[in-house]
N, C-alpha and C positions, 0 to 999 in steps of 0.2 A: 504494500500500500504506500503510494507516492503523493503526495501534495503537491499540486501542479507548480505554485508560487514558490518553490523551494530557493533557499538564501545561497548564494554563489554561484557557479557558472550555470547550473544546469536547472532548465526546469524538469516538472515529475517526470515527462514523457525521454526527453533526453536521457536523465537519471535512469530509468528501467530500460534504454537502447541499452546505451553502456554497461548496464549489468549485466542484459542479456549476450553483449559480444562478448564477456569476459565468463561468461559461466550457464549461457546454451538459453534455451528455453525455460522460463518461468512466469507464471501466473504474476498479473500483474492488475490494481487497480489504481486510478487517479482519482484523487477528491480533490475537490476546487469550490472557489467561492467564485468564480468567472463564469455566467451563464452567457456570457455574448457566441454569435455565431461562429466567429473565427475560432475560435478555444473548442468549441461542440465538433464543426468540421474539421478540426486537428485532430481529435478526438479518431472522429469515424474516419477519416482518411489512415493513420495509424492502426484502427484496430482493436484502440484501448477502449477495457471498461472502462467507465467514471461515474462518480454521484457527485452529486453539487451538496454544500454544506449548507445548511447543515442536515448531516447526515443521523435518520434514526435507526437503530440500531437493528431493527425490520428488516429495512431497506440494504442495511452490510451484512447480517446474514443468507440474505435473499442471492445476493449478488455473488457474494464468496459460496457459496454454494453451486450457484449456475457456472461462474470461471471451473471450479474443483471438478462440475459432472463433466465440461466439456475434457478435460483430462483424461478420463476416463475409458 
C-alpha cells in the first residue's frame, strides 16, 4: 500500500514501479486524496488499484481481497 503524494522523488505509483523492477511482481494499492482526472487516468493507464481517502476500512478489505483472489 502506497500513498500516491509520497515525500521525495517518487510518487506511490513510481515507488511500486521501482519495487517491482527490483523484486518481480507484487500486489500493489495506491491511496490518494487527488480525485482529479489526471491522477484516476494515471491510475487506469498503469493498472493500479486505488481508493481515494479517506478510506473505510470496508472498502481496504474489499479491495485487498479482490488484488489477493486475482493472484490466485
Amino acid at each position: 500500500i502506497a500513498d500516491y503524494r509520497m515525500p521525495g522523488d517518487y510518487d506511490g505509483c513510481e515507488f511500486v514501479e521501482a519495487a517491482r523492477s527490483l523484486i518481480g511482481p507484487v500486489p500493489a494499492l495506491i491511496v490518494t486524496g487527488d480525485t482529479s482526472e489526471d491522477v484516476v487516468r494515471d491510475f487506469r493507464k498503469r493498472q493500479f488499484d486505488y481508493l481515494h481517502k479517506p478510506i473505510k476500512p470496508v472498502q481496504l478489505r474489499m479491495i485487498i481481497q479482490r488484488i489477493l483472489a486475482r493472484r490466485s
